[in-house]
C-alpha positions as CSV (number, residue, x, y, z in Angstrom):
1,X,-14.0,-43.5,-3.3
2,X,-14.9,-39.8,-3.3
3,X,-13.1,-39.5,0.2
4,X,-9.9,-40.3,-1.9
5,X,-10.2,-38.2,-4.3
6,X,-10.8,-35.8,-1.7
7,X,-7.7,-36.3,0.5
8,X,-5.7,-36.5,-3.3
9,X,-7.2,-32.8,-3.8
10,X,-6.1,-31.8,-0.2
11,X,-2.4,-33.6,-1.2
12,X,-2.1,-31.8,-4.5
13,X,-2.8,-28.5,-2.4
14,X,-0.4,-29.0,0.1
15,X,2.7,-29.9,-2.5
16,X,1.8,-26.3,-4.4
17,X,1.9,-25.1,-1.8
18,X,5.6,-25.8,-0.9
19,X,6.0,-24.6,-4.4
20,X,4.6,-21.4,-3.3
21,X,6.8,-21.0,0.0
22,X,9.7,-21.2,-1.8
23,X,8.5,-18.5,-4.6
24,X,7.7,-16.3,-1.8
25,X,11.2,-17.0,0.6
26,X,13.3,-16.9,-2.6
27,X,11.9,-13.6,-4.4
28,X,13.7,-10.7,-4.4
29,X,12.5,-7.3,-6.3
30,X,15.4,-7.1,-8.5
31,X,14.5,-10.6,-10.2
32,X,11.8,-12.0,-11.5
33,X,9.1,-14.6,-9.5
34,X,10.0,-17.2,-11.9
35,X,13.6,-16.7,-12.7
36,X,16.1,-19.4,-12.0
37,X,17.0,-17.9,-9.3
38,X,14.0,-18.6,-8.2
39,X,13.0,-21.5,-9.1
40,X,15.9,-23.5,-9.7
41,X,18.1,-25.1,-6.7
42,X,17.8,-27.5,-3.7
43,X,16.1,-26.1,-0.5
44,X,18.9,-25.1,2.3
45,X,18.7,-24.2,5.7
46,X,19.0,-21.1,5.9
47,X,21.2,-21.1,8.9
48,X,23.5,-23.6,8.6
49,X,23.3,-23.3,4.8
50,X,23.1,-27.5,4.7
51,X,21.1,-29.2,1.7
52,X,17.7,-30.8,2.8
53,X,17.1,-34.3,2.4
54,X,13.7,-35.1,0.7
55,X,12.2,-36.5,4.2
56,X,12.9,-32.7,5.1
57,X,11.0,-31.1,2.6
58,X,7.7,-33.4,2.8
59,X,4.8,-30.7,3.1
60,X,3.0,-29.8,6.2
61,X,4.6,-33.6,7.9
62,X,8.4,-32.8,8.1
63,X,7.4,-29.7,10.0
64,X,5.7,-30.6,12.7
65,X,8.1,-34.0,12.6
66,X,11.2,-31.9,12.9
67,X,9.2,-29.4,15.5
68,X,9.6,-26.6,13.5
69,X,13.0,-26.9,13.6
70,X,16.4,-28.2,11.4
71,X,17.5,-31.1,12.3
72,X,21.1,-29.9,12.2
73,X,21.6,-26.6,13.7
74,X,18.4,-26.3,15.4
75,X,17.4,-22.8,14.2
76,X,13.5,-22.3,14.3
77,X,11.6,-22.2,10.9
78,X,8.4,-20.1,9.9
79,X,5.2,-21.2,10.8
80,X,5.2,-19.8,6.9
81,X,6.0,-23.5,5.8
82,X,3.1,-25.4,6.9
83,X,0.4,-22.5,7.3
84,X,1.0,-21.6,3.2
85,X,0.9,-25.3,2.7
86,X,-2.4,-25.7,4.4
87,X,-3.7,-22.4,3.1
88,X,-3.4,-24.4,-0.7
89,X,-4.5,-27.5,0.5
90,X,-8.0,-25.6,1.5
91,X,-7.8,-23.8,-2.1
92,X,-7.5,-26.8,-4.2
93,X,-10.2,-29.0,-2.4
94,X,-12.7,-26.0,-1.2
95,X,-12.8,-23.9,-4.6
96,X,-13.8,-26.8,-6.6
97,X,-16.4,-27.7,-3.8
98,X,-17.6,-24.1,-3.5
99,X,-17.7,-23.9,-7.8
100,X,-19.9,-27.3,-7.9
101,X,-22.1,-25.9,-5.3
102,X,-22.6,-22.4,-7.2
103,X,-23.1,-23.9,-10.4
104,X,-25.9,-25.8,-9.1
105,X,-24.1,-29.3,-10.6
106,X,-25.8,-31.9,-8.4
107,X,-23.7,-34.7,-9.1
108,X,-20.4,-36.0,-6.2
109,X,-17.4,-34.6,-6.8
110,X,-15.5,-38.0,-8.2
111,X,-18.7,-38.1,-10.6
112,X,-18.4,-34.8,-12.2
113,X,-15.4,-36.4,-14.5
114,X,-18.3,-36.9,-16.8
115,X,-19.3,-33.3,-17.0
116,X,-17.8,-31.1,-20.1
117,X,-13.6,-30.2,-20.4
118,X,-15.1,-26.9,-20.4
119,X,-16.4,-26.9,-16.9
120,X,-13.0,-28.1,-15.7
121,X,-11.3,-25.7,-17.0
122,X,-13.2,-23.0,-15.4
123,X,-12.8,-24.6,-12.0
124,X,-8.8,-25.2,-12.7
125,X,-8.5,-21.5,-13.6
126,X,-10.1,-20.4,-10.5
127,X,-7.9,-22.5,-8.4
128,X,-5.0,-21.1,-10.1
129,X,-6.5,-17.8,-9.1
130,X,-6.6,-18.0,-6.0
131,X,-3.4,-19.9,-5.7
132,X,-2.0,-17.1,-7.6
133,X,-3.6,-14.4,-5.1
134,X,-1.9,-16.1,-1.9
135,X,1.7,-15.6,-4.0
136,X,0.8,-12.3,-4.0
137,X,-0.1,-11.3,-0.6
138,X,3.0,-13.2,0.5
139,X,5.0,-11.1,-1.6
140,X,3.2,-7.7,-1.1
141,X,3.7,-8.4,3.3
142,X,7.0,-8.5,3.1
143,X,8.5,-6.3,0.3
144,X,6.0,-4.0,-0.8
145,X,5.9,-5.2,-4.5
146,X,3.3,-6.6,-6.7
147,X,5.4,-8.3,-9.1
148,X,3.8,-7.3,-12.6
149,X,4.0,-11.0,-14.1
150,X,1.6,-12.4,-11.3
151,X,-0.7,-9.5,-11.8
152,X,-0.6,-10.3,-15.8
153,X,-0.9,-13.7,-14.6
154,X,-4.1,-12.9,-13.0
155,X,-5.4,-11.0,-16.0
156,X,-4.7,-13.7,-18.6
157,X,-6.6,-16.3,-16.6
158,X,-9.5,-14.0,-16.3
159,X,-9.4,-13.0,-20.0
160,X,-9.6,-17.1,-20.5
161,X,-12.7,-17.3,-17.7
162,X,-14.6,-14.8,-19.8
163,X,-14.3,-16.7,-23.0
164,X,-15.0,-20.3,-21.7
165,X,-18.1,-18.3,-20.1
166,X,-19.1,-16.5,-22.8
167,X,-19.1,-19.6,-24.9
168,X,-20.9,-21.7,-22.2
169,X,-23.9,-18.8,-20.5
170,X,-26.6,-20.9,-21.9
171,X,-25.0,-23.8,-20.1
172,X,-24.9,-22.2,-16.3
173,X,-27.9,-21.3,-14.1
174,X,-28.5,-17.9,-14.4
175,X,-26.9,-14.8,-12.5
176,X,-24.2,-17.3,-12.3
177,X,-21.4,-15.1,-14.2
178,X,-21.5,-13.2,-11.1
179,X,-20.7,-14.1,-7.4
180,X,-23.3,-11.5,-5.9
181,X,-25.6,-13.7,-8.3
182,X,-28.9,-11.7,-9.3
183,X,-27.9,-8.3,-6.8
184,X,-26.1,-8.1,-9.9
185,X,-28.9,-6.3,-11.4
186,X,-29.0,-3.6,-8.9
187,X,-24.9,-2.6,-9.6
188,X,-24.0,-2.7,-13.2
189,X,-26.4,-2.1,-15.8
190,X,-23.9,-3.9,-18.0
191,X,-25.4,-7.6,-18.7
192,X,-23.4,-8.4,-22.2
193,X,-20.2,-10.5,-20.0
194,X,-17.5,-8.9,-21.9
195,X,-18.5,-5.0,-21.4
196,X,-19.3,-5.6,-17.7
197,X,-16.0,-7.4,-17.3
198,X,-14.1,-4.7,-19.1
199,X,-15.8,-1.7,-17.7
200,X,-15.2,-3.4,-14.0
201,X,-11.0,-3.1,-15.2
202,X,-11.3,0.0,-16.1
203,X,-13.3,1.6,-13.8
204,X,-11.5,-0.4,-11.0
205,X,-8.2,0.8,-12.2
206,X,-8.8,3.8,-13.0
207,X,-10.4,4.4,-9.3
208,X,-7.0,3.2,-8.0
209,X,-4.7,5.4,-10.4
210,X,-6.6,8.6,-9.0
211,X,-5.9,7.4,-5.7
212,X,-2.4,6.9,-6.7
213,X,-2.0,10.7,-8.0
214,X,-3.5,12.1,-5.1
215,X,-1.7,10.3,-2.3
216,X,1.9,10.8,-4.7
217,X,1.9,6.6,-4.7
218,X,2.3,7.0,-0.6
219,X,-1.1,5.8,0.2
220,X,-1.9,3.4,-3.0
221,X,1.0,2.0,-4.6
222,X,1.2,1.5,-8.8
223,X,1.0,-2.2,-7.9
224,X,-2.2,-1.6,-6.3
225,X,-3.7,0.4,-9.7
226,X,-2.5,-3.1,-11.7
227,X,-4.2,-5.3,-9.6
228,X,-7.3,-4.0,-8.8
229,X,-7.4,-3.5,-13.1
230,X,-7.0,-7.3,-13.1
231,X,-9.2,-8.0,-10.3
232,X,-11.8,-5.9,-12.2
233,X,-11.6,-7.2,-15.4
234,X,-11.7,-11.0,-13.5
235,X,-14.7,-10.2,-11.6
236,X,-16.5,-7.8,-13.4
237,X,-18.1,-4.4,-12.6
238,X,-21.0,-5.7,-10.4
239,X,-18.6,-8.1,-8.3
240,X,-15.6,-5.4,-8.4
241,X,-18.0,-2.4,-6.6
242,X,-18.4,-5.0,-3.4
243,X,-14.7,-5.9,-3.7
244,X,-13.3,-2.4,-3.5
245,X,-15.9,-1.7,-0.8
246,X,-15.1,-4.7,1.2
247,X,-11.1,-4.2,0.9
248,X,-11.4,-1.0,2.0
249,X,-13.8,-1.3,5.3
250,X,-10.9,-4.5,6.0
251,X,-8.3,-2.5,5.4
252,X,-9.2,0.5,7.6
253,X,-10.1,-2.0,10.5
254,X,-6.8,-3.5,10.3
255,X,-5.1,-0.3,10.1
256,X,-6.7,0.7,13.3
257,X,-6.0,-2.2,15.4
258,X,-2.1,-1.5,14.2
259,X,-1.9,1.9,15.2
260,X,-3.9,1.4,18.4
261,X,-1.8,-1.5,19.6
262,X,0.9,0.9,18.6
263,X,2.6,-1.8,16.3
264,X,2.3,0.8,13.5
265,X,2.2,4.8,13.5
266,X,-0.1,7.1,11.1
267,X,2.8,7.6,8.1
268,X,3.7,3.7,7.7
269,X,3.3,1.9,5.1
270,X,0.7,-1.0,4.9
271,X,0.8,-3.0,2.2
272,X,-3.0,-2.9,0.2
273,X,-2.9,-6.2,-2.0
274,X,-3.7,-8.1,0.6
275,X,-7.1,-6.6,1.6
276,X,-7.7,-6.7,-2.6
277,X,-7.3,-10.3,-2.8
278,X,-9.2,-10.7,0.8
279,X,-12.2,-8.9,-0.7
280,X,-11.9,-11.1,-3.5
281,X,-12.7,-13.7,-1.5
282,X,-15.5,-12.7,0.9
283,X,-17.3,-12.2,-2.4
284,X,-16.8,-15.1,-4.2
285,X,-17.7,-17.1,-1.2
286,X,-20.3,-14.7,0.7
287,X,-21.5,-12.2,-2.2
288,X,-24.9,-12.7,-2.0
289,X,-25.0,-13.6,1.7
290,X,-23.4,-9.7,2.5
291,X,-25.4,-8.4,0.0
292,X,-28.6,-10.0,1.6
293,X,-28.2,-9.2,4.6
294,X,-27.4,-5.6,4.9
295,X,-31.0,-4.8,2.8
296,X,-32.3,-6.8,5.1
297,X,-30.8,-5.1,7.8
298,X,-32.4,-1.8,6.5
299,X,-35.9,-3.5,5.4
300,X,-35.1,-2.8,1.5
């Protein structure tokens, strides 16, 4: 039974993220992500213009089916389409996975329906999160833009964590409000949830915005200021240090390889978001493991 609900996890994935492709292929900076523009309308081909069928359109399958390509004029179609879809699939199964094993909740997935609204809510808003995030990067790659709604988006849900936490700490093993757990200790001396969450926004953002001024918004984009605010007020102070660090060290890396492999020269532009929302998730899935090793590594 649990392997059901499993594969129905994975399915539920997979069909938001369709949802998400076509967020991302449709947007354009002048509108907004959810106009009905947007949203609204059948899917076309977008070389011969003709209306998909719903056998067309059936996630991750009608890809590979069609071998990445429309049935009617043949042109080619992103490996976007079923790498996005899979991309959610993993989100909606693994972050509810990964939350059970954090929170220490012992029971099988399919059993936890008996556990408190509260702690499903948590988990939904997480998956949203992330879900959220891979919009994001999508967008940021390819126009430069962090549409303010998502980032406000991103904000409101963590505004809602905090409170259903807050509400619920006596109920969670402890360090648990944090995803570097009890190194938690050692970065903020903040422990009262709502100051350590608001001082990681504004300290976060406020990091950003200098980097913004200095570089003239050429090296760190406005965008960039708003999300990392949200990422900080989501996280916290503690969580938000290792993110910033961690988006950074990926970032420069990346940038390297680019100008190296000369696909990229020293004055272009390379969006940041995406090393933001990929430090989000090296800590929320390896805080304490980073953090463990490396003062292990120097015998602290």
């Amino acid at each position: 039974m649990e392997t059901v609900f499993f594969i129905a996890l994975f399915g539920i994935g997979v069909a938001f993220g369709s949802f998400i492709n076509v967020l991302s292929l449709r947007y354009r900076p002048e509108r907004g992500v959810f106009t009905r523009a947007s949203i609204g309308g059948r899917s076309r081909c977008d070389g011969c213009k003709r209306t998909l069928k719903w056998y067309e359109l059936i996630p991750l399958l009608s890809f590979f089916v069609q071998k990445g390509r429309c049935k009617n004029c043949n042109k080619e179609l992103t490996f976007q389409y079923p790498i996005i879809e899979l991309f959610s699939g993993i989100i909606v199964l693994g972050v509810p996975i990964f939350l059970n094993n954090f929170f220490s909740v012992s029971q099988t997935l399919f059993s936890n329906f008996l556990l408190s609204g509260w702690y499903y809510g948590i988990i939904s808003l997480w998956v949203i999160v992330f879900l959220t995030f891979l919009l994001i990067s999508l967008i940021d790659m390819k126009h430069f833009i962090i549409p303010d709604e998502l980032s406000g988006f991103i904000g409101m849900c963590g505004i809602i964590i905090i409170i259903i936490v807050s509400f619920h700490i006596n109920d969670l093993p402890q360090f648990s409000t944090s995803f570097v757990k009890n190194y938690s200790l050692l970065f903020s001396p903040f422990q009262n949830i709502f100051v350590n969450h608001i001082m990681g926004a504004v300290i976060s953002g406020a990091f950003f915005l200098i980097l913004n001024i200095l570089t003239k918004g050429r090296g760190m984009g406005f965008g960039d200021v708003k999300l990392a605010f949200v990422i900080g007020l989501l996280f916290g102070w503690a969580d938000s240090i290792l993110i910033i660090l961690l988006s950074f060290i990926v970032g420069g890396l990346w940038g390297l390889y680019l100008i190296f492999s000369k696909r990229k020269k020293m004055k272009d532009r390379v969006p940041f978001g995406p090393f933001l929302i990929l430090g989000c998730l090296i800590v929320f899935l390896f805080g304490p493991l980073i953090l463990n090793g490396y003062f292990n590594l120097f015998g602290l």
